[in-house]
N, C-alpha and C positions, 0 to 999 in steps of 0.2 A: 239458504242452506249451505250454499258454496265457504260461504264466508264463515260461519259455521263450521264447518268442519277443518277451515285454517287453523283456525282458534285453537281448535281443540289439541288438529297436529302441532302447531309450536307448543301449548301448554305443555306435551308428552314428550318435545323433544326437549326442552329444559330441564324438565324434569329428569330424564334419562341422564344429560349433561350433567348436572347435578350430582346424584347419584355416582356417577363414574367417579368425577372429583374426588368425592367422601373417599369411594371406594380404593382410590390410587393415593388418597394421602391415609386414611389406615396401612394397607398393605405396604406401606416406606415406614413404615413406624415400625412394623415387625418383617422383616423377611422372611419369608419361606410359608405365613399365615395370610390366612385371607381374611378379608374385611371383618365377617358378623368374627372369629375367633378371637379374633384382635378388641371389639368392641364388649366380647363380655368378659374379656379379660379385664379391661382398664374398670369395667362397672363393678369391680369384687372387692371384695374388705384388704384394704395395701398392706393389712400387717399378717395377712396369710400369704402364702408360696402359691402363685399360679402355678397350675398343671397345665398340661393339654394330651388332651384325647388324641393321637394320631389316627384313630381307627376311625371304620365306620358302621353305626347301626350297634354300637357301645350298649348294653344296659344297665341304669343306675338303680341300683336294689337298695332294699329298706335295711340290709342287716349283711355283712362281709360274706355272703353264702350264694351261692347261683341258684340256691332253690327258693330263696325269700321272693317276697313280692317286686315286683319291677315297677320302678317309681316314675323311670322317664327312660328315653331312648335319645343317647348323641351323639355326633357325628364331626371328627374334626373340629375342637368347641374346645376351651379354656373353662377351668372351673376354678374355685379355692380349694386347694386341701387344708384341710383342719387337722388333721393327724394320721396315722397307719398304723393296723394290726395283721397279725397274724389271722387268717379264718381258711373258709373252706377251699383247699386247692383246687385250679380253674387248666386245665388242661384243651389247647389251641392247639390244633395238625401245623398250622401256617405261622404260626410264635413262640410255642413250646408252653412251659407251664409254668405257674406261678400260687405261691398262697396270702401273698402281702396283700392287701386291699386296703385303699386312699376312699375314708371320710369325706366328703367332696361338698360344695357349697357355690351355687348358680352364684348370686350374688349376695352381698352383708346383707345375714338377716333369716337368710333362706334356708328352709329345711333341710336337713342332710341328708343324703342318698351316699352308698359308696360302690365304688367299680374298682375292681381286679388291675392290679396294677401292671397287668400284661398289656394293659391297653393303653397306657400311660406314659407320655415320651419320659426315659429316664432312669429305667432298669427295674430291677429285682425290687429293690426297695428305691424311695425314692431320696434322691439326696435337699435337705432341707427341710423336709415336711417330717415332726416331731412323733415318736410313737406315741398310744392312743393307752 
């Protein structure tokens, strides 16, 4: 049993090692992001403009409007923007307000959702990412 549970602790502590490694040669790839950011950034279509979410608890809706369905929740995460419209203006106490919303796309491929570009490092509009 003794012997047994070494096993397991080295397996956990490699493992761990491991991990960290990943994690310390993402985060030098990008400064200022952390590891998973970093990774779904590199995992996205190259001929789209990464974004990144600086917020946290973000919601990505079906349609440029805060009253549309909510598609996914994210938090500090890299998306593709596919393009920006004008829609329903989104009004933050803590960032002020905004009515641009970024088309947004997890990885090539993936259904679109879009988030208020209040939430979005990069301003009012964002620069690079084409209107819609």
């Amino acid at each position: 049993m003794k012997t047994q549970l070494r096993r397991c602790a080295t397996v956990l502590a490699v493992a761990a090692l491991s991990v960290g490694t990943l994690a310390a040669t993402a985060a030098e790839a990008a400064p200022g992001a952390d590891s998973s950011a970093v990774a779904a950034a590199n995992n996205g279509d190259p001929t789209l403009t990464d974004v990144y979410i600086w917020a946290t608890d973000v919601n990505l809706r079906s349609q440029p409007s805060k009253d549309s369905p909510r598609l996914a929740v994210r938090s500090q995460y890299w998306l593709d923007a596919v393009c920006q419209t004008q829609g329903q203006y989104v009004y933050d106490p803590a960032v002020g307000g905004n009515s641009w919303w970024t088309a947004v796309q997890e990885f090539a491929g993936s259904d679109i959702a879009w988030v208020n570009n209040l939430y979005i490092r990069g301003g009012e509009k964002i620069e690079g990412v084409p209107d819609c």
